[in-house]
C-alpha positions in Angstrom: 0.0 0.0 0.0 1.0 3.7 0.2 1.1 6.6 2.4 -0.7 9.7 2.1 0.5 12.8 3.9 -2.1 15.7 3.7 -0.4 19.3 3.3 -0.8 22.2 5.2 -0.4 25.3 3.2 -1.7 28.8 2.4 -2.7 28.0 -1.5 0.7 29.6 -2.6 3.4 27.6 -0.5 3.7 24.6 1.5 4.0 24.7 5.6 6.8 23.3 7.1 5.0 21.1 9.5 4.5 19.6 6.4 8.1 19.0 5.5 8.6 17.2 8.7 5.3 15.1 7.9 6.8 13.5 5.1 10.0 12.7 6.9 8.0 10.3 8.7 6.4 9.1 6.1 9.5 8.1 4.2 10.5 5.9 6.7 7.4 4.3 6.8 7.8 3.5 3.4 11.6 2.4 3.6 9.7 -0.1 6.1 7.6 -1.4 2.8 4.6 0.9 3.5 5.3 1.7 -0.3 5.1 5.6 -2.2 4.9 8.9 -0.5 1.7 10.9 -1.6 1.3 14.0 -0.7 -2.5 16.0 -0.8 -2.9 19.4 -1.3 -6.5 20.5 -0.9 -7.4 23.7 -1.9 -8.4 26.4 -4.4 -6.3 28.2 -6.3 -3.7 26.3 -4.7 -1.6 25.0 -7.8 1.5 26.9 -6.8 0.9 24.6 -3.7 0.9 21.8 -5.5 3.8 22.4 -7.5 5.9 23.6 -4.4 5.0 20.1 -3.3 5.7 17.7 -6.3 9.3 19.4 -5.5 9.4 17.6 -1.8 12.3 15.3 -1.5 10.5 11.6 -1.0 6.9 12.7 -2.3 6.4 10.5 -5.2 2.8 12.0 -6.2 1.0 14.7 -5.9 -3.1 14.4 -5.5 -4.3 17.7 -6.3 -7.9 18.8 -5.9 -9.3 22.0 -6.5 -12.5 23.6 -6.1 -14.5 26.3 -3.7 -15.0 23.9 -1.4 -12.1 23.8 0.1 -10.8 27.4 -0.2 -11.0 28.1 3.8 -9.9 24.5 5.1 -13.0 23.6 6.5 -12.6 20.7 8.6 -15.6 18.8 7.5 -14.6 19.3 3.4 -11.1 18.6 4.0 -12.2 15.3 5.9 -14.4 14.6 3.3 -11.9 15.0 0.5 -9.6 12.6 2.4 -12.3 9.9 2.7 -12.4 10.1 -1.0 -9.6 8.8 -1.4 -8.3 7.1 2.0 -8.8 3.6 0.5 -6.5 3.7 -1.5 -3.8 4.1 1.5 -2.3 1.8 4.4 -1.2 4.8 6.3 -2.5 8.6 6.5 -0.7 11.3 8.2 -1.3 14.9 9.1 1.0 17.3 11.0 0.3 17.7 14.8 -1.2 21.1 14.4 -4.6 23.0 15.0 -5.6 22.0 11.3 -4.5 18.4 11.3 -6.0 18.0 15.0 -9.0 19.3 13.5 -9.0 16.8 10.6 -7.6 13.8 12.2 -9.9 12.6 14.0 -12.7 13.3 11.5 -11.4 10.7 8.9 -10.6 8.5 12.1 -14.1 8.1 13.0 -15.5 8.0 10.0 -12.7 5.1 8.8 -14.0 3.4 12.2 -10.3 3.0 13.3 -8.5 4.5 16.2 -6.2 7.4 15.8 -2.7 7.4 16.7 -1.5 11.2 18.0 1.7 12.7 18.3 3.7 10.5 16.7 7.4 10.7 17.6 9.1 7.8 16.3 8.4 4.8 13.6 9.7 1.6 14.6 7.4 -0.5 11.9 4.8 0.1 9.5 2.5 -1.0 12.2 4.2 0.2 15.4 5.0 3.7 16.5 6.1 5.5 19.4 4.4 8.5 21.8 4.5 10.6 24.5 2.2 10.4 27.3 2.1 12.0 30.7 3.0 15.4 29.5 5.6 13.8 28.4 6.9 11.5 31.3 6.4 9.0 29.5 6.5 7.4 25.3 4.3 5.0 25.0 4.9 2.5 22.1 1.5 1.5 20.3 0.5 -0.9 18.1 -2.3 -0.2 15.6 -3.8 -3.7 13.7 -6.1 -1.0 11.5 -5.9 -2.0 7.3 -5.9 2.4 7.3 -3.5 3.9 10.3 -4.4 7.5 10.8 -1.8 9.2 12.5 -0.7 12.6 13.0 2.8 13.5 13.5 5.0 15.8 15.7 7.1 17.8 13.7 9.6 18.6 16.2 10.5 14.6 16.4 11.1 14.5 12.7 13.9 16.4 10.7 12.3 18.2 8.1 12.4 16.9 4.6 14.1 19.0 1.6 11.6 21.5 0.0 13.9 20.8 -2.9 15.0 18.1 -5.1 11.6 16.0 -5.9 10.2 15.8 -9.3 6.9 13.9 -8.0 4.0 13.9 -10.8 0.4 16.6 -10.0 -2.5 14.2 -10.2 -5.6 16.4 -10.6 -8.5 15.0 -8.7 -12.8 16.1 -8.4 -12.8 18.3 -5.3 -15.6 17.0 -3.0 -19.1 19.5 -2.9 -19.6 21.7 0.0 -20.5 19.9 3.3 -23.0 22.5 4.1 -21.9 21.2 7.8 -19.6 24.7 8.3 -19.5 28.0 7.0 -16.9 30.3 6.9 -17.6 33.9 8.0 -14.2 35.7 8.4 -10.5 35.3 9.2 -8.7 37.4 11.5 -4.9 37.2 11.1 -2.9 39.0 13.1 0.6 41.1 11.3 3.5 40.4 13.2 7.2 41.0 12.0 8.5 38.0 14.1 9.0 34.3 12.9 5.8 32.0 13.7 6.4 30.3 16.9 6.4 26.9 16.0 9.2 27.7 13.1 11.7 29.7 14.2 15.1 29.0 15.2 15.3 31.3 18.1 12.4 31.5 20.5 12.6 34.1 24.1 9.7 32.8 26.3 8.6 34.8 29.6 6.5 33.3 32.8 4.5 34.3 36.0 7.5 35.4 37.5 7.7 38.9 34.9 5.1 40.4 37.2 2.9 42.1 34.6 2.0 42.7 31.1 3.9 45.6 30.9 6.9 44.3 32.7 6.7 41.2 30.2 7.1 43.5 27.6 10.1 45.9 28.8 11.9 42.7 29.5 11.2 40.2 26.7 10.7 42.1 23.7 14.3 43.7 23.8 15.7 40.5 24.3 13.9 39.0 21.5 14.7 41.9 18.9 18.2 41.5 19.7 18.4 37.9 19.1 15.8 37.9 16.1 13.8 35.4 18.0 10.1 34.7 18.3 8.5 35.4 21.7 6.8 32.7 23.6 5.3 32.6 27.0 4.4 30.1 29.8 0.7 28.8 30.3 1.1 30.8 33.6 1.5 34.0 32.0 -0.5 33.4 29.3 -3.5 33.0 32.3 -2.4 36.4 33.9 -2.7 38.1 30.8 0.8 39.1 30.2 0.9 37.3 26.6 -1.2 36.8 23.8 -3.0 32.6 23.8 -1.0 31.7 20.8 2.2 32.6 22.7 1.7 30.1 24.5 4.3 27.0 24.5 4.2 23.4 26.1 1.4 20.3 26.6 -1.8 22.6 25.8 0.2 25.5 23.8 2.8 25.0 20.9 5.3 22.4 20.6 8.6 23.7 19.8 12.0 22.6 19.0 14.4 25.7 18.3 18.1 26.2 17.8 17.8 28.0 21.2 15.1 28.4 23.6 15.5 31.9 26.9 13.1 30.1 29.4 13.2 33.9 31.5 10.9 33.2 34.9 9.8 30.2 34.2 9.7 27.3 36.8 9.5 24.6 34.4 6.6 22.6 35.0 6.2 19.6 33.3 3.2 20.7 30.8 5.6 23.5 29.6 8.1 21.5 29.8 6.4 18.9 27.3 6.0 21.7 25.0 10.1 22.8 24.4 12.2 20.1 26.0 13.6 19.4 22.3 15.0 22.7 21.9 18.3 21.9 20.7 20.2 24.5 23.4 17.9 25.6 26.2 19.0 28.7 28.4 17.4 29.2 31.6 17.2 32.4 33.8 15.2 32.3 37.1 16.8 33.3 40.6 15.0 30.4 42.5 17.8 27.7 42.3 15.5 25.0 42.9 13.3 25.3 39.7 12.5 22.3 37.6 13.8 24.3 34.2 17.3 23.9 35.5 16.9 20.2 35.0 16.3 20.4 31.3 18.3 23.2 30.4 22.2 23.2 29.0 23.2 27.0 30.2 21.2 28.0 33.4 22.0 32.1 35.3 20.8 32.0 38.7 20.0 36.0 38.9 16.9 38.2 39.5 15.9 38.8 35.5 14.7 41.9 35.9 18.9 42.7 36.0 20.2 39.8 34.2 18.1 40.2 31.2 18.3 44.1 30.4 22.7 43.4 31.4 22.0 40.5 28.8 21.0 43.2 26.1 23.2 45.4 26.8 26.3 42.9 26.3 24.5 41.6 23.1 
């Protein structure tokens, strides 16, 4: 059989959760799982498509077009993947909001039981992940003829955007659920890397006080550094940061170059959401905080002097 991957992507390019989607699924099918395929689902999306047929380990592009699937509703894209799901042993989706929304849709409707977060392949029917915010990895077997799975990216390299020279296979976009309507998107303009993508992230927590404080403190660190700014669920609750600042078990998952944990205890939810970072630096004068466990360079200091010393030296 083959796998499909389904794409996430704005109708002109390709996310990179899906890059890291198909890294998985190449080594399901170096395990015999057979073809990559890769669906992009959209309308006017044929620069999508292309960008995709250029994947490194996508052998095929399914590409269907029409109206009905111009905003990503969850119900048509479900529906579009039931079109086609048995044709596949193995479906995955990235482990964001859009493939969390999708998911389980095509699960139910398949009859067979998801398999989420996905953070390592052992064989084309056995698959590690994490459980316990992360305490523990479970490793799951799934006896399903179609394994729907979806996939954390930050356990999987991504694959080159690069290099492929998969065929575009145009397919009949399904009709209009009627289950869903779209009314209006609100996207918010911000001149810093999206969270989940960038190579340098400066997260704050509870201990910053304030809104304001968070702000005098974090976002000069951040510009410096050219880094994305995350928060802790903590601060998120006081209102110091924005919801989708939010990193760990109930947040974003993230895995940058370098993660500035600045007044964060480090408990384990956020702790599921960054512990992959590939150099962690923690600041936090309380000696005894969990983040110090996890993290490669930790200053003992009050931030409110370290971090603005910290600017000034950069």
């Amino acid at each position: 059989m083959t796998v499909l991957v389904i794409a996430e992507h704005d109708h002109q390019s390709i996310k990179g959760a899906t890059l890291n989607t198909v890294t998985a699924a190449s080594e399901l099918a170096l395990l015999g799982a057979g073809e990559v395929h890769l669906l992009v689902a959209g309308h006017q999306a044929l620069d999508a498509a292309l960008a995709g047929s250029k994947i490194s380990g996508v052998a095929k592009v399914i590409f269907a077009e029409g109206e009905s699937l111009a905003h990503g509703l969850a119900e048509n894209v479900a529906a579009q993947v039931l079109a086609i799901a048995n044709q596949y042993s193995h479906i995955l989706f990235p482990a964001t909001a859009g493939g969390k929304n999708v998911a389980p849709r095509v699960a139910a409707q398949l009859d067979v039981a998801q398999l989420s977060d996905v953070t390592k392949v052992i064989s084309a029917d056995t698959f590690e992940r994490p459980i316990y915010a992360g305490n523990a990895i479970a490793t799951v077997q799934s006896a399903d003829a179609i394994k729907v799975l979806t996939v954390r990216g930050t356990a999987f390299d991504a694959a080159a955007a690069q290099g492929g020279s998969a065929s575009v296979e145009a397919v009949a976009a399904v009709a209009d659920s009627g289950q869903s309507a779209w009314v209006r998107s609100e996207i918010a303009q911000n001149d810093r890397p999206e969270l989940t993508a960038a190579k340098i992230i400066v997260s704050g927590g509870r201990a910053l006080g304030s809104a304001e404080k968070f702000n005098e403190v974090i976002t000069p660190l951040a510009d410096k550094l050219g880094a994305a700014i995350g928060a802790s669920r903590a601060a998120v609750d006081a209102g110091y940061a924005a919801n989708d600042l939010q990193v760990g078990q109930t947040g974003k998952i993230v895995a940058p170059q370098l993660y500035v944990a600045v007044g964060i205890s480090g408990a384990i939810q956020h702790l599921a959401g960054m512990k992959d970072s590939k150099v962690i630096v923690a600041i936090n004068k309380d000696a005894e905080a969990p983040i110090f466990s996890v993290a490669d360079y930790g200053l003992e200091a009050d931030l409110f002097t370290a971090v603005p010393e910290l600017v000034k030296a950069l």
